[in-house]
FIKOL-808747 format. One line per field, with one value per residue (C-alpha): chain; x, y, z. Coordinates in steps of 0.25 Angstrom, whole numbers, always signed. Layout:
BEGIN
mol	[A | ...]
x	[X | ...]
y	[Y | ...]
z	[Z | ...]
This chain:
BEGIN
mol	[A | A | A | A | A | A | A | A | A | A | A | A | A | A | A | A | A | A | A | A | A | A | A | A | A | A | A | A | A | A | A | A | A | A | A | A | A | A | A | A | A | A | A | A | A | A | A | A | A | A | A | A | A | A | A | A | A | A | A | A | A | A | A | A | A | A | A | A | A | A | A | A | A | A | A | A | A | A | A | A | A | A | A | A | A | A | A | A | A | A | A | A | A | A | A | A | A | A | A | A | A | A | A | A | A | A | A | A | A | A | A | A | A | A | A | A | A | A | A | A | A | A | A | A | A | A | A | A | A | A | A | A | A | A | A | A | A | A | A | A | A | A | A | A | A | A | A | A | A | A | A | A | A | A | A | A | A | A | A | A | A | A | A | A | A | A | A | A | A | A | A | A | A | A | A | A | A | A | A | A | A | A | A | A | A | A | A | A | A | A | A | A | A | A | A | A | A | A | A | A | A | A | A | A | A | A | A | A | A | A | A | A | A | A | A | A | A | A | A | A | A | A | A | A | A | A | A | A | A | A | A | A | A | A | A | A | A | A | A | A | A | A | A | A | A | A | A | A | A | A | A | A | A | A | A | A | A | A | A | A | A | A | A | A | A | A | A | A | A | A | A | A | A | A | A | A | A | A | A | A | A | A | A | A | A | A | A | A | A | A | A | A | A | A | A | A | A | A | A | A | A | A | A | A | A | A | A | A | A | A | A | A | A | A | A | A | A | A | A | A | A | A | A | A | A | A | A | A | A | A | A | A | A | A | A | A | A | A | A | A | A | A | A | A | A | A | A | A | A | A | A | A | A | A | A | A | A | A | A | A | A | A | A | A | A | A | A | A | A | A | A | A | A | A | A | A | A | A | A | A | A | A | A | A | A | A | A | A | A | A | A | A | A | A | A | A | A | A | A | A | A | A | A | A | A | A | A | A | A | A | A | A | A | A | A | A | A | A | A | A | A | A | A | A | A | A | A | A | A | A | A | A | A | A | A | A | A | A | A | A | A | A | A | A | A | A | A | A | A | A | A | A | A | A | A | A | A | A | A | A | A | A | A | A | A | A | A | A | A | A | A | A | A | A | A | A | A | A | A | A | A | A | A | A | A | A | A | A | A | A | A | A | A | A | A | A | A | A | A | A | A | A | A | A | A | A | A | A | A | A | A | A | A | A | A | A | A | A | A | A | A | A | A | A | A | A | A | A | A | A | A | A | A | A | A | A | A | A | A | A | A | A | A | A | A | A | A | A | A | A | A | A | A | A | A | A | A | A | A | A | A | A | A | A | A | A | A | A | A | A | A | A | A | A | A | A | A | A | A | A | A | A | A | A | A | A | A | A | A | A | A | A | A | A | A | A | A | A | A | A | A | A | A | A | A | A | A | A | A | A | A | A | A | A | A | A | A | A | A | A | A | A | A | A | A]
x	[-198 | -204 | -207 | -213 | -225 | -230 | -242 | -251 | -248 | -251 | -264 | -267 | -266 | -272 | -285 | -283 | -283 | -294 | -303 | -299 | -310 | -319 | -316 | -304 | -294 | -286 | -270 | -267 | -274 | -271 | -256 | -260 | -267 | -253 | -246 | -256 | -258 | -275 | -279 | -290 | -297 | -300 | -291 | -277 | -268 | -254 | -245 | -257 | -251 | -255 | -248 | -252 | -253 | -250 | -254 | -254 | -259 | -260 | -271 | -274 | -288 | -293 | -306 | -308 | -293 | -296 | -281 | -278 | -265 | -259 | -247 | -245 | -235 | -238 | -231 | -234 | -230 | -226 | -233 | -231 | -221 | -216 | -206 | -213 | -206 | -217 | -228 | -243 | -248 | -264 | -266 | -282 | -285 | -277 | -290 | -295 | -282 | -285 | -283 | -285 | -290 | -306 | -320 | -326 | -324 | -318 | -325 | -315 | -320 | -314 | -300 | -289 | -274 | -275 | -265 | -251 | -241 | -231 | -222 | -218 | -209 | -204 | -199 | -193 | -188 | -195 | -204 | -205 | -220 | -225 | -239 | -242 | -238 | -246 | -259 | -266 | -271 | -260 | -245 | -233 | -222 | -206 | -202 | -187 | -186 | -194 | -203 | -199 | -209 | -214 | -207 | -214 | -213 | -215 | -222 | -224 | -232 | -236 | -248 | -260 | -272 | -284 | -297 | -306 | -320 | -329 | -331 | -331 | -327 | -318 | -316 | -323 | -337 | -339 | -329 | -326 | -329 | -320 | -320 | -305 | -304 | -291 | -284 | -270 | -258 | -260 | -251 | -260 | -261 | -251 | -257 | -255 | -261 | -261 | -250 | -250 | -265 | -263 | -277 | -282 | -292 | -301 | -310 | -323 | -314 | -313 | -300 | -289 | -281 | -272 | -276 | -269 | -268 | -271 | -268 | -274 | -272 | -284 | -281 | -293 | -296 | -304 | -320 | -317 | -321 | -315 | -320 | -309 | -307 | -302 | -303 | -301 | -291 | -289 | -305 | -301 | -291 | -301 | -315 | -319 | -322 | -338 | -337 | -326 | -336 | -346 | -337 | -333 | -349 | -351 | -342 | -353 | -365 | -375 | -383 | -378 | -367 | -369 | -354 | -353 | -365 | -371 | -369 | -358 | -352 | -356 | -351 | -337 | -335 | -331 | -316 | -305 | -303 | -287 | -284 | -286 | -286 | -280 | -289 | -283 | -288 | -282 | -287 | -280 | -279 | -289 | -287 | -291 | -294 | -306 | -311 | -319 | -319 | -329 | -332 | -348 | -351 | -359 | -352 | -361 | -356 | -361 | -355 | -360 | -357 | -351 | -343 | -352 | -340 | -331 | -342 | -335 | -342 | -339 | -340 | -349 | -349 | -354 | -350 | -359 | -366 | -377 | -388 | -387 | -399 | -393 | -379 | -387 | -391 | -378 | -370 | -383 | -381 | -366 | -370 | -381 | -371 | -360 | -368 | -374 | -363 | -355 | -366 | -373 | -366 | -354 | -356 | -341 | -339 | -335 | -322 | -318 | -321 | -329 | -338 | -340 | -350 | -347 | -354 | -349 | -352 | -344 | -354 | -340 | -333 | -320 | -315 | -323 | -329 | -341 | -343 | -357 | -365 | -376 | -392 | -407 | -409 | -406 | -407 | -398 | -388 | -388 | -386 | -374 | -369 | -370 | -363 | -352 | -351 | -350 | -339 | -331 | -330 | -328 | -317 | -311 | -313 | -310 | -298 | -305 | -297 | -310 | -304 | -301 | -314 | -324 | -335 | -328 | -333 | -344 | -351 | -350 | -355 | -367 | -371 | -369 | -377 | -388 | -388 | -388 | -398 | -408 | -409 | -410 | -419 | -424 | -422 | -430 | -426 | -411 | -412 | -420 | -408 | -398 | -404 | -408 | -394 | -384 | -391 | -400 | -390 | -381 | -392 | -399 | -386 | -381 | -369 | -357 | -351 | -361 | -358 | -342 | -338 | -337 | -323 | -319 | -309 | -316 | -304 | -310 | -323 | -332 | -344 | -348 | -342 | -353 | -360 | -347 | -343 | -357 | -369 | -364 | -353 | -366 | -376 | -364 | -362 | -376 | -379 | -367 | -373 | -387 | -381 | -371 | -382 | -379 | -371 | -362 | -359 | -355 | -346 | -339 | -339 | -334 | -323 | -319 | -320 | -311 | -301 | -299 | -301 | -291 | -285 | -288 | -297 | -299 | -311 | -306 | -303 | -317 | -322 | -313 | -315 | -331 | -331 | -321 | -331 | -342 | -334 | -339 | -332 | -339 | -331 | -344 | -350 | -341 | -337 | -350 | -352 | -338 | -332 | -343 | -351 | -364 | -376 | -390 | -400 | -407 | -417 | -429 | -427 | -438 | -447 | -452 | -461 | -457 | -462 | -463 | -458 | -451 | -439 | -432 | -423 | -414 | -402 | -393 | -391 | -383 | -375 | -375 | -377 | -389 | -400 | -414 | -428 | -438 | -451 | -462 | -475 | -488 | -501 | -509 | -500 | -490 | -476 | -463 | -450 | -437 | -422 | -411 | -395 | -385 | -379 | -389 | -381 | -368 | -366 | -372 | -373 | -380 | -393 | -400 | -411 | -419 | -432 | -440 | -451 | -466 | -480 | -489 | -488 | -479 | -486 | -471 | -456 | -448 | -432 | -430 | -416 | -419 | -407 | -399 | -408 | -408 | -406 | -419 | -430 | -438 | -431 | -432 | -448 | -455 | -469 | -477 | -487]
y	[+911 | +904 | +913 | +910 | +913 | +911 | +902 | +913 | +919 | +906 | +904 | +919 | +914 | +903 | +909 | +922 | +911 | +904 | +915 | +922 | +915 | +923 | +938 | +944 | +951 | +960 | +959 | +969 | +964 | +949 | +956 | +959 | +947 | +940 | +951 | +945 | +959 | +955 | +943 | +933 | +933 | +947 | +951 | +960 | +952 | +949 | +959 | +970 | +984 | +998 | +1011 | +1023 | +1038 | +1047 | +1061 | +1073 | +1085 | +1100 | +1109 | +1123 | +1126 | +1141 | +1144 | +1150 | +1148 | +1136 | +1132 | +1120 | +1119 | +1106 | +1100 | +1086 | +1075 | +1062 | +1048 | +1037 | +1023 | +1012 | +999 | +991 | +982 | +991 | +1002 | +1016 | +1026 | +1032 | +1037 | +1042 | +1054 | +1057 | +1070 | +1070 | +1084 | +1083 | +1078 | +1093 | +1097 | +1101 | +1090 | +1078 | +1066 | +1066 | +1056 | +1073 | +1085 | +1097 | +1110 | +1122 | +1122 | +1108 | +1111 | +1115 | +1113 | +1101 | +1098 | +1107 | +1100 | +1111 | +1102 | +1087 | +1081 | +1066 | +1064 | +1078 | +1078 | +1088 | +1079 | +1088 | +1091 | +1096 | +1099 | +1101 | +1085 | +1081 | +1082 | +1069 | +1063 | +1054 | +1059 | +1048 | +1054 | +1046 | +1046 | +1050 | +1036 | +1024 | +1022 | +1006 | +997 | +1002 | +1014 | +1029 | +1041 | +1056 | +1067 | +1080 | +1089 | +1102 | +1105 | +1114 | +1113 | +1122 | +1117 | +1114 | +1126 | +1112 | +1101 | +1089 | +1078 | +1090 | +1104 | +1116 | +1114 | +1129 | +1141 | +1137 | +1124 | +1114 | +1100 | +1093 | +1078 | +1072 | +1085 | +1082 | +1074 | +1058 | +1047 | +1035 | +1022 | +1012 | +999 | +983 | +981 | +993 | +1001 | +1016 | +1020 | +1030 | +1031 | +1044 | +1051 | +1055 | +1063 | +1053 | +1040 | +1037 | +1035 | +1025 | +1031 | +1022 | +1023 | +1036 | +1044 | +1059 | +1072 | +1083 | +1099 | +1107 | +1122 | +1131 | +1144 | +1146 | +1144 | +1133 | +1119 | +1106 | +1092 | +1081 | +1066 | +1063 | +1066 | +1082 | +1081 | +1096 | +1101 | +1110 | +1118 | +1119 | +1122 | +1132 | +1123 | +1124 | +1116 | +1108 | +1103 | +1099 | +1091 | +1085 | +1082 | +1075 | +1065 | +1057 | +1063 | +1056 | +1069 | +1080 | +1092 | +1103 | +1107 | +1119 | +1126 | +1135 | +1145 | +1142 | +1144 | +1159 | +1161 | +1158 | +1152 | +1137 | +1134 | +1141 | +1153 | +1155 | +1160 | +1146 | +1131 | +1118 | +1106 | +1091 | +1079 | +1065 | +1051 | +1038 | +1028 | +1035 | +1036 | +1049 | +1064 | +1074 | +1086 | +1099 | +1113 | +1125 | +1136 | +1136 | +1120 | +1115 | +1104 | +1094 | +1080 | +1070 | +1055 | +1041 | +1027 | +1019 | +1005 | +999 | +991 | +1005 | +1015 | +1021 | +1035 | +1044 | +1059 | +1062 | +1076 | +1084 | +1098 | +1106 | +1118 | +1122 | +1123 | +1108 | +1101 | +1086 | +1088 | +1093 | +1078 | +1072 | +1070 | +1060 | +1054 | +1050 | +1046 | +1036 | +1033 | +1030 | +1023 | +1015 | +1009 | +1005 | +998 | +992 | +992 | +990 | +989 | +992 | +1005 | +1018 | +1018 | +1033 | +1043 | +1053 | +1054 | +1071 | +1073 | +1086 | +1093 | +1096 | +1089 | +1078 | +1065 | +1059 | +1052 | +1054 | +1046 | +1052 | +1061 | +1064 | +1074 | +1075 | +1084 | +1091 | +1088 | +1091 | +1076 | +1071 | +1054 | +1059 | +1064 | +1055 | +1044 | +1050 | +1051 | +1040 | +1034 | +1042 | +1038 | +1023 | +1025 | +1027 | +1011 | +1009 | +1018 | +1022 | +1012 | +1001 | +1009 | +1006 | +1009 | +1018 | +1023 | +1008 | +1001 | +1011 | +1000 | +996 | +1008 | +1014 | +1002 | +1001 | +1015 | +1012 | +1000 | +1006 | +1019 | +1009 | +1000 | +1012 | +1019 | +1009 | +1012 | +1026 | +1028 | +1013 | +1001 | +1005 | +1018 | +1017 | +1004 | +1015 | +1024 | +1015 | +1009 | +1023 | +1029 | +1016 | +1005 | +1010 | +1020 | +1007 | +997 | +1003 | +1009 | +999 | +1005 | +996 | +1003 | +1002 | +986 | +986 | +977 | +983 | +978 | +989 | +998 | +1012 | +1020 | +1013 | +1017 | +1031 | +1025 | +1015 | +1021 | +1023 | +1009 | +1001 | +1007 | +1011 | +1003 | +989 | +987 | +991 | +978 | +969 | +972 | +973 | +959 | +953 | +958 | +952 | +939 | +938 | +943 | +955 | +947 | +940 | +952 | +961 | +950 | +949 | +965 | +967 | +957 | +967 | +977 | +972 | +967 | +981 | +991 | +1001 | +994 | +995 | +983 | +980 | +973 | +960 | +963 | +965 | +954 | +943 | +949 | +947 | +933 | +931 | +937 | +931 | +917 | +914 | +918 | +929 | +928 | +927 | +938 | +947 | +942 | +945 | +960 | +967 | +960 | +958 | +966 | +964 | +972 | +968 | +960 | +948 | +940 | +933 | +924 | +913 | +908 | +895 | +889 | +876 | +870 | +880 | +891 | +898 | +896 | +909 | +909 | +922 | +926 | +935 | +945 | +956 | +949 | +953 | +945 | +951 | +948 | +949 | +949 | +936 | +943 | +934 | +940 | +928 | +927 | +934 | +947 | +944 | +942 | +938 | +939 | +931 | +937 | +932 | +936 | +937 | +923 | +916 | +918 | +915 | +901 | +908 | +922 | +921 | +913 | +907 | +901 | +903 | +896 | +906 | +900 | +903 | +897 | +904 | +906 | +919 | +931 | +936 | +935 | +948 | +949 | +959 | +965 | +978 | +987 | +976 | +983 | +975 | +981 | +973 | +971 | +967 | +954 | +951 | +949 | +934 | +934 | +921 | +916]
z	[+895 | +906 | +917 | +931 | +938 | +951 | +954 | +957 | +943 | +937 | +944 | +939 | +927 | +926 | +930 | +921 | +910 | +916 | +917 | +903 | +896 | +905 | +906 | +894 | +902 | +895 | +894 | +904 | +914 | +912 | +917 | +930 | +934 | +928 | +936 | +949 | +951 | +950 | +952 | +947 | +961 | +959 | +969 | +967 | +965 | +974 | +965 | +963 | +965 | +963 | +964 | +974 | +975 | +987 | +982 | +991 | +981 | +984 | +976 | +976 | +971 | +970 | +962 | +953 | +949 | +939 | +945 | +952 | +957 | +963 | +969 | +972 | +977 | +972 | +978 | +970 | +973 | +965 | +970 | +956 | +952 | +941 | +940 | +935 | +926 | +924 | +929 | +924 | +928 | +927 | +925 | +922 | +923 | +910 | +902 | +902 | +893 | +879 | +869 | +880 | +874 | +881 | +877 | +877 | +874 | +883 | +883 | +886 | +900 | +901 | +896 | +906 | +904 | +913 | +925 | +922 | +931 | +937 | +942 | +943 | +951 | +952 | +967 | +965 | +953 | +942 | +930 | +918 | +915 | +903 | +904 | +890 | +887 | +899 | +891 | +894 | +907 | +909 | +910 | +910 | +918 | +918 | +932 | +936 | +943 | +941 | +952 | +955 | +962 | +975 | +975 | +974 | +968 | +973 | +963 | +966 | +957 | +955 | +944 | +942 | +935 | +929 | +933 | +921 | +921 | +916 | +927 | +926 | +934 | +938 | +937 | +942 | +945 | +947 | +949 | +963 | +964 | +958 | +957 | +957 | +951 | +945 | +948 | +952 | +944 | +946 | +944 | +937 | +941 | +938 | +938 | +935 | +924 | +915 | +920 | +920 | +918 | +907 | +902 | +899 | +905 | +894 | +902 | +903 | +908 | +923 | +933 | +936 | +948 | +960 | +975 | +982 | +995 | +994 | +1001 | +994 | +999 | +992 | +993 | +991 | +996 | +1007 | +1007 | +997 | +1001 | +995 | +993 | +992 | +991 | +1005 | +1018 | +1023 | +1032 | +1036 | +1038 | +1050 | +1042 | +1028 | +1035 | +1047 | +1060 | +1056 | +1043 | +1047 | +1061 | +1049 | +1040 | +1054 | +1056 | +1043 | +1044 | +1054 | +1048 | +1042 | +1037 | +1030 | +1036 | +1027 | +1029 | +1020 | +1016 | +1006 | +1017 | +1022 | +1008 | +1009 | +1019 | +1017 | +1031 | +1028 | +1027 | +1032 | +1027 | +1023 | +1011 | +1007 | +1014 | +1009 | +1012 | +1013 | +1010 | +1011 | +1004 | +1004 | +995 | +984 | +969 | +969 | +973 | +970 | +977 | +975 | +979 | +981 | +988 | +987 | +987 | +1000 | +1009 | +1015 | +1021 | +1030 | +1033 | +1031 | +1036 | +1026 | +1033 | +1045 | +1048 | +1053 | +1054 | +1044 | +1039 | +1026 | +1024 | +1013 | +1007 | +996 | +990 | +982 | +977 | +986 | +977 | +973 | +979 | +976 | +983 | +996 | +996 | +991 | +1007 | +1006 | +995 | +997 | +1012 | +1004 | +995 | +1003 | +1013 | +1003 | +994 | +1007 | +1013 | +1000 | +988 | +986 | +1000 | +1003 | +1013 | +1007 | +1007 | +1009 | +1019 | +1012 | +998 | +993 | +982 | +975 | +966 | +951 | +939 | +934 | +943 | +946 | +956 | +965 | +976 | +988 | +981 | +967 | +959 | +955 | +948 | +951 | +949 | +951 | +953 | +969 | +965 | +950 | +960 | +971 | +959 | +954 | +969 | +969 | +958 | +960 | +974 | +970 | +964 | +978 | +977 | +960 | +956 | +971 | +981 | +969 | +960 | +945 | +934 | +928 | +916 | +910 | +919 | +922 | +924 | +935 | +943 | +935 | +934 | +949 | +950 | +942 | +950 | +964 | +959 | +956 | +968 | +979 | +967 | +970 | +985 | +983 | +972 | +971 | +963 | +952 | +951 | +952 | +942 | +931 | +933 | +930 | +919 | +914 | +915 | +916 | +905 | +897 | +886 | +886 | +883 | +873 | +866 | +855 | +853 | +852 | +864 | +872 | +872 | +874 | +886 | +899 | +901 | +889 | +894 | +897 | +892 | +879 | +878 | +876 | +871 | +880 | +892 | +900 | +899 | +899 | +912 | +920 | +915 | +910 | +923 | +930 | +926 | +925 | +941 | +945 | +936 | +944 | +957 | +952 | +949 | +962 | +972 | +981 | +989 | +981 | +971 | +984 | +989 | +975 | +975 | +986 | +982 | +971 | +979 | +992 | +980 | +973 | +983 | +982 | +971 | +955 | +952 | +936 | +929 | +931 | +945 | +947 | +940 | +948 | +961 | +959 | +954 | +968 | +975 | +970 | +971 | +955 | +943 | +937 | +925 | +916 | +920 | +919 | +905 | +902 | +906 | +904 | +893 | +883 | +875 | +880 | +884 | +890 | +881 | +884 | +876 | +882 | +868 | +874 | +885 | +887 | +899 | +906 | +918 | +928 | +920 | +907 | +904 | +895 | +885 | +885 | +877 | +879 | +867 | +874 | +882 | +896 | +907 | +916 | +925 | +921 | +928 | +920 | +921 | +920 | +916 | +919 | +911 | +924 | +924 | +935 | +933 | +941 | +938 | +940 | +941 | +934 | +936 | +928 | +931 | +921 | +911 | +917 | +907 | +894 | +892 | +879 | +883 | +895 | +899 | +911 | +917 | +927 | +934 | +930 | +936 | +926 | +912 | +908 | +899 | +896 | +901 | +901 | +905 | +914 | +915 | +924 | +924 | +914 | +904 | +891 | +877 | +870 | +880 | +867 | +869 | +884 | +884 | +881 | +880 | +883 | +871]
């Protein structure tokens, strides 16, 4: 049957079509480009849609009573063009069940019975709940009334939970200190091209969650602090007028306020000091909230300027054990931090008003806040700040689908921890790290995993994991940098960026928004890195010497695209070195030959790849005769 379409339709089309032979796109998402809710300029397109939260939650904490108990009111809105009768719930702290299905094992500290929900209500009317059914991290619940298109729906629910005794990226860190992730009933993201995201969290995957406003009420007793995702809006009522006057200080200072000491801690005189106090935070337009309590971790903050263009400053705090030397340094570290990715790389201003580093175990990140562990090594510790601090921009300023895409924020992790490395540590040092701990296991490991394409699904992988979704994203991005110029590249990554802020941004999303940005099609490229099985292994197969100079023949065995430094060694000793980008092999990315210039006669020719580290170096040395 013949069917209409409008002309914009046709032209999305016709370019899908034209550019299939270039990058394979799935099914699925061939939909949503059809649906014009993305489009091939790499921007949404005119019917993109996404669904929003507004969540006010309630939790009283008490330790040592392992016991959270919540209550929440949840008003979901329906911005998509399809009636719902249905809705996923995400209940995460659900993977600590007994019998879940996990990548690890569970030790007995692990295993809790998960969230029991009390009570459930669909705009008032009673769900029946049966806890002992809800044993995975996703729950389908029938609604009493479709939610039509643009309509909304109100939940009200009542659970509790026990806190697990092992912490990981939750859980309690100590007796009295606990740290609180993924704690409260969620619904899931309902998206254009995949629908309800039903994928289970399998204890070692990453997060999918919409874009919501927050109200959370933390009632803990008194001499307890707590450290939230948001912004404290009730400091007068929570903390005595001294330590409340401090806070106040930090926001516009550059060096550290000790809010809360050791001291202070013993002697009990901090907060108010009713029976208990409720402390309230608010954030908008977040996909999610964190926080950490304790009655014996220091409090230290201080402020740093992170947008020229509105003086804009932003709070950064840190909560931990007095006896850790490296979190007395990390207000420091978040103000380098923050001040340096907004000003450099990715060179877009912070975009919330506060970052908190607090001390447990898990080296993971939250919006507005990290949980990093402790250690005796200061530069170890401010590394893994800073990694998790990038992320603020690649999952929660960009909203990535982590658990199906996680290069598309590891691999931006990894590449920012290097760049702002390199201006604390220097270049050669950062560049030894990130080979060290990011290239090396992968290039040297043969194992048929190791070489899956980057564009595998990371719900698919355990094997491979690691190097799909930190290491090889990483060199792709800096090899695309290298070949654009600094200049270029930030244009087209700030394309991305403007395009999908606030908004969930897919692999092809990122791909057409660059090569928009760039104003070239970058199709090529990005064929070659994340949908192909390559790794790094060039071949200096042959040199020749013409008039003024040699010209090299070099295969390509691994596959990759990637820069390389030509170093020239002369008969007298000296040596020079020419660079070469990634964007030789653009018309054949088997072999190429290059000429590089040479007055004198050459002792040897070595390819340099530097931190593209090449799996048979045996093969990348000519030596003259």
């Amino acid at each position: 049957m013949f069917r209409s379409i409008t002309l914009a339709a046709f032209l999305c089309l016709f370019l899908l079509q034209a550019n299939a032979q270039s990058l394979y796109m799935p099914r699925d998402i061939q939909k949503a480009f059809k649906k014009e809710t993305r489009s091939l300029d790499g921007k949404p397109g005119k019917n993109y849609w996404q669904n929003h939260g507004r969540y006010t939650i309630s939790i009283d904490v008490a330790p040592p009573n392992r016991i959270i108990k919540g209550v929440e009111q949840i008003t979901y809105f329906n911005n998509s063009p399809d009636t719902l009768k249905r809705l996923n719930m995400k209940l995460i702290l659900n993977i600590h069940r007994p019998g879940v299905a996990r990548f690890g094992g569970a030790s007995a500290d692990y295993l809790t019975p998960g969230i029991q929900i009390d009570d459930f209500l669909v705009n008032g009317t009673k769900k029946n709940w049966d806890n002992n059914l809800a044993s995975a991290t996703n729950q389908m619940i029938s609604l009493p009334v479709p939610l039509l298109p643009h309509d909304s729906v109100k939940m009200n629910i009542t659970w509790h939970f026990e806190i697990s005794k092992e912490s990981n990226r939750e859980g309690m860190i100590d007796s009295t200190t606990y740290y609180l992730a993924y704690f409260y009933p969620r619904v899931s993201v309902y998206d254009d091209y995949n629908g309800w995201d039903t994928l289970a969290f399998l204890d070692a995957q990453e997060f999918y969650n919409d874009f919501n406003d927050y109200t959370l009420n933390v009632t803990v007793p008194k001499n307890y602090l707590v450290w939230s995702t948001g912004t404290l809006r009730n400091p007068g009522q929570v903390l005595q007028p001294e330590f409340a006057k401090r806070l106040a200080q930090s926001m516009t200072s550059d060096s550290t306020i000790h809010i809360a000491t050791a001291q202070d801690l013993t002697n009990k005189n901090i907060t108010a000091q009713n029976p208990t106090n409720t402390w309230t935070w608010t954030a908008a337009n977040i996909s999610d909230m964190a926080l950490g309590i304790s009655d014996h971790y220091d409090w230290d903050a201080a402020s740093v300027l992170v947008d020229d263009a509105t003086h804009r400053l932003a709070s950064v705090q840190a909560a931990f054990p007095d006896k850790s030397e490296d979190f007395h340094h990390s207000v420091q570290y978040s103000r380098n931090a923050l001040g340096w990715f907004s000003h450099n790389w990715p060179g877009v201003p912070y975009p919330f008003p506060k970052m908190t580093a607090f001390q447990g175990f898990a080296d993971m990140e939250y919006p507005m806040m990290v949980n990093d562990s402790h250690t005796e090594d200061l530069h170890f510790a401010q590394f893994v700040q800073d990694h998790e601090i990038a992320h603020t921009y690649f999952p929660f300023y960009m909203g990535i689908n982590e658990t199906r895409y996680g290069f598309m924020d590891e691999g931006w992790a990894t590449t920012l921890e290097l760049l702002i490395g390199a201006t604390e540590v220097g270049k050669k040092k950062a560049e030894d790290s990130y080979k060290a701990f990011r290239i090396r296991g992968w290039i040297r490991d043969p194992a048929t995993a190791e070489d899956l394409p980057i564009i595998t699904p990371t719900i698919e992988m355990r094997a491979g994991y690691g190097n799909n979704s930190y290491g090889k994203p990483s060199l792709s991005y800096l090899a695309l940098k290298d070949m654009l110029g600094d200049a270029l590249f930030k244009k087209a990554l700030h394309t991305y960026m403007d395009n999908w802020n606030g908004k969930h941004p897919i692999p092809w999303d990122y791909f057409n928004s660059m090569s928009a940005g760039a104003g070239k099609n970058l199709n090529w490229f990005f064929n070659n890195w994340f949908f192909t099985n390559g790794y790094i292994d060039l071949d200096l197969h042959d040199a020749k010497m013409v008039a003024g100079g040699y010209k090299l023949f070099i295969k390509n065995i691994g596959g990759f695209v990637v820069p390389f430094d030509v170093v020239l060694t002369f008969a007298d000793g000296t040596t020079t070195s020419t660079h070469v980008t990634a964007g030789v092999w653009e018309h054949n990315q088997k072999e190429i030959t290059i000429t590089v210039k040479a007055q004198k006669t050459v002792k040897s020719i070595i390819l340099d790849g530097g931190i593209f580290m090449d799996a048979d170096e045996g093969n990348n040395k000519w030596v003259g005769k």
